[in-house]
N, C-alpha and C positions, 0 to 999 in steps of 0.2 A: 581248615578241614577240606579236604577233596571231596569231592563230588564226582559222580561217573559225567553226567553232563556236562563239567566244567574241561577244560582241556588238560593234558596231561603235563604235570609239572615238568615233564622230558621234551615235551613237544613246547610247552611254552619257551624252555632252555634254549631249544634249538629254532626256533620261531625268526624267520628271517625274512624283510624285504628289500626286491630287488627294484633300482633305480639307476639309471645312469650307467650301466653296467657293472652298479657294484651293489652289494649286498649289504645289507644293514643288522646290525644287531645290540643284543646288552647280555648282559655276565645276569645269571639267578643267586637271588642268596638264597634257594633251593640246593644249589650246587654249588657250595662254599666249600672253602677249603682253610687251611690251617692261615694260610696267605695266599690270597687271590681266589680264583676260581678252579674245580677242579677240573684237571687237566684231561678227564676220559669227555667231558663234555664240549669242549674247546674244540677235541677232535672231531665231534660228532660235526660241531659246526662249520669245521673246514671239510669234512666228505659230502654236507649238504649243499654248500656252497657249489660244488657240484652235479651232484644229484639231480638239485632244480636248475640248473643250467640250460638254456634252451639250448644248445651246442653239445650236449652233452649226450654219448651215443655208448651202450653197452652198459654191463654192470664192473663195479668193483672190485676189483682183484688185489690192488696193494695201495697202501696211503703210507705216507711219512711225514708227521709234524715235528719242524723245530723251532722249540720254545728260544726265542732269540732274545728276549727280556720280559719278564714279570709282566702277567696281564692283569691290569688293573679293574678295580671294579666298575662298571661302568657300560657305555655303549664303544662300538666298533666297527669296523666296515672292512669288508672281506672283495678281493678281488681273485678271480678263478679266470684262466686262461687258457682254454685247448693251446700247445704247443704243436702236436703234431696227431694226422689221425689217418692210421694207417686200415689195414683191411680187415686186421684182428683186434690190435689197439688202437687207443686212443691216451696220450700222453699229458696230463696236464700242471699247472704252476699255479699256485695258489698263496696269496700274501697277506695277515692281516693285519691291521692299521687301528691303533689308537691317536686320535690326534694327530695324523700325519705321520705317526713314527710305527715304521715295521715293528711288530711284537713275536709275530707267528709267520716262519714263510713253510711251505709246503708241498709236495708234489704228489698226484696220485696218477694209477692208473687202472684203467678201465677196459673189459673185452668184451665180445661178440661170444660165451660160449659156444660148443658144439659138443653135442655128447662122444664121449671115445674109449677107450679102456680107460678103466681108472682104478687106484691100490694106494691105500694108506700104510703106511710102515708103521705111524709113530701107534703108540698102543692107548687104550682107554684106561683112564688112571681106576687104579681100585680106591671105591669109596661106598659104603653106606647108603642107603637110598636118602634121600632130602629128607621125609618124612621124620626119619628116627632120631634129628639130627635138631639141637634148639637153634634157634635164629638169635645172632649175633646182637647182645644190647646195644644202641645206638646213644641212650642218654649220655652226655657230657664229651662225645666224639660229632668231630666235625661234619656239618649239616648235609654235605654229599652222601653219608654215611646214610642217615636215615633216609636215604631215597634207592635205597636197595635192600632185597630181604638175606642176608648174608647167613651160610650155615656151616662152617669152618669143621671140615674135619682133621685138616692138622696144620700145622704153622700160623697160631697165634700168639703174638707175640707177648710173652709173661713181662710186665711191667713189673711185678713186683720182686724180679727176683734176675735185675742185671747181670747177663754174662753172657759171651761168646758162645754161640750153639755150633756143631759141627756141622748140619743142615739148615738151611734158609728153605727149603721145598714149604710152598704153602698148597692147601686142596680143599676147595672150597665149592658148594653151590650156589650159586647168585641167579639173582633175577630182579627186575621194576620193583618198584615201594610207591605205589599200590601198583597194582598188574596194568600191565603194557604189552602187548606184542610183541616178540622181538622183531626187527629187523636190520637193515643193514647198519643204522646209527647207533642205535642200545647198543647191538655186538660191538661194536666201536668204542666207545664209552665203556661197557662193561671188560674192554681188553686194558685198560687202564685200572681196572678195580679191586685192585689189590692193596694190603698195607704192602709200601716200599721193604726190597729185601733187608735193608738195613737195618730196619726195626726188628724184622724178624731175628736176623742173624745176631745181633747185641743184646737185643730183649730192652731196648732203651728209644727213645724218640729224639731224634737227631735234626737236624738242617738239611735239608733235602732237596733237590728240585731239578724236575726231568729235563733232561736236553734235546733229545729226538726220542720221540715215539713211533715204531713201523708198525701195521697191521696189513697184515697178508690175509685175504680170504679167501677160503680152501672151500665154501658151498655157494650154489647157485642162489638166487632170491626168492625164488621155490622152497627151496629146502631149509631157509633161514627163516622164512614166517611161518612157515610148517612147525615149528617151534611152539609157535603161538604163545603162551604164557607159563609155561613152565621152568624152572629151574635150568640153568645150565651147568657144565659140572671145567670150574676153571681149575687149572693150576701153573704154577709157578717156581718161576726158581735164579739163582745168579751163578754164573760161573764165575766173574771172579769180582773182589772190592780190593782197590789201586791208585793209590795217590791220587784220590778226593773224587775218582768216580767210579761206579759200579753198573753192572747191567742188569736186567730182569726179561726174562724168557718167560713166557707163558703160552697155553692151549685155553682153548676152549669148544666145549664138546658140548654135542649134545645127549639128551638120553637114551636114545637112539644109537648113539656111539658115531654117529658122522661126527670128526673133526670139521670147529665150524671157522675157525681164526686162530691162525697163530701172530707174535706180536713180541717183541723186542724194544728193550727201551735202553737207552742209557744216560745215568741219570747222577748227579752232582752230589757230594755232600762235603759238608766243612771240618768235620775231624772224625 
């Protein structure tokens, strides 16, 4: 049972110390997954990795994680390296290590905003306010699941009724299980928070497993904990599934309608 004064099961997930100049950590069965750990948290812990970096100058604008082999359950150690830092960016190399074996290598980067004209093209998806909307049963889905409050207004995937859908599009509101703040790391993790388009698009649970995950962020850190604990409103989608890989596009907005992350994955499956 949480506790407000106990620390946040996201914050415990992502909970890191730095030594030697590497970072330490362990996998949450808080954030389990079907096999291993899941993978929007993983992330979080490779953008933290730099985050608290004492080298580490400006905020977050793009991450790329790839999963290079199955991350087992357990602890890890993450190494984060400024490659280059320029007058806007800042370019970094990130690797993580089970046992001496790369698992996760990575790269982000980081800028110095400056306010200047700015214009979003892409559009605010139409949906239902969260309210009107039931929260997503979590009983007998994998344990990541119940650490988000999920409100699916379309593309859930019918198990009981197998077949090739002509749309994969999912639209969903998410947020913390129990409430969190958002910031730069949740958004991170929550850009992974989708069921896989596969599922969707078969309507069946498949062999699965992401190969690089990107996250681009489109707000400043202002405007992302301005957020504070409310709903975000994601969606998702694949352009195409291709001799055993497929990809997944997604947004994430706020209520507001500031685009807050968009995020691209491409991701493995076995038949």
């Amino acid at each position: 049972m949480y506790r407000e004064e106990d620390l946040h099961p996201f914050d415990e997930a992502t909970s890191l110390t730095f030594e030697n100049d590497k970072y330490s950590g362990k996998t949450s069965k808080a954030y389990g997954n079907m096999i291993g750990p899941f993978g929007g948290v993983t992330a979080a812990n490779i953008l933290k990795a730099v985050m608290d970096h004492p080298a580490r100058e400006g905020e977050p604008i793009s991450l790329t994680v790839n999963f290079a082999a199955a991350l087992k359950d357990g602890g890890f150690t993450i190494e984060a390296s400024p490659t280059r830092t320029n007058r806007t960016t800042q370019h970094w190399y990130i690797e993580l290590k089970q046992k001496d074996s790369v698992s996760i290598t990575g790269t982000a980067v980081f800028a110095r905003r400056k306010e200047t004209w700015s214009e979003t093209e892409a559009q605010f998806p139409e949906a239902p306010q969260a309210k009107t909307i039931p929260s997503l049963p979590t009983e007998g889905l994998p344990a990541w699941l119940g650490q988000y409050d999920m409100k699916i207004v379309k593309g859930l995937p019918n198990l009981a009724e197998p077949k090739i859908v002509k749309d994969s599009t999912t639209i969903q509101w998410i947020k913390d299980e129990p409430n969190r703040p958002l910031d730069f790391l949740s958004l991170t993790s929550i850009c992974d928070g989708f069921f896989p388009r596969l599922f969707v698009k078969r309507n069946e649970i498949g062999m699965i497993g992401t190969v690089s995950l990107t996250v681009h962020f489109h707000a400043d850190m202002e405007t992302v904990e301005a957020v504070g604990e409310e709903y975000v409103l994601a969606k998702a989608w694949a352009n195409t599934f291709y001799n055993r890989f497929f990809d997944q596009v997604g947004e994430i907005w706020s209520t507001k309608g500031e685009l807050l992350a968009t995020t691209n994955q491409m991701v493995y499956f076995r038949k």
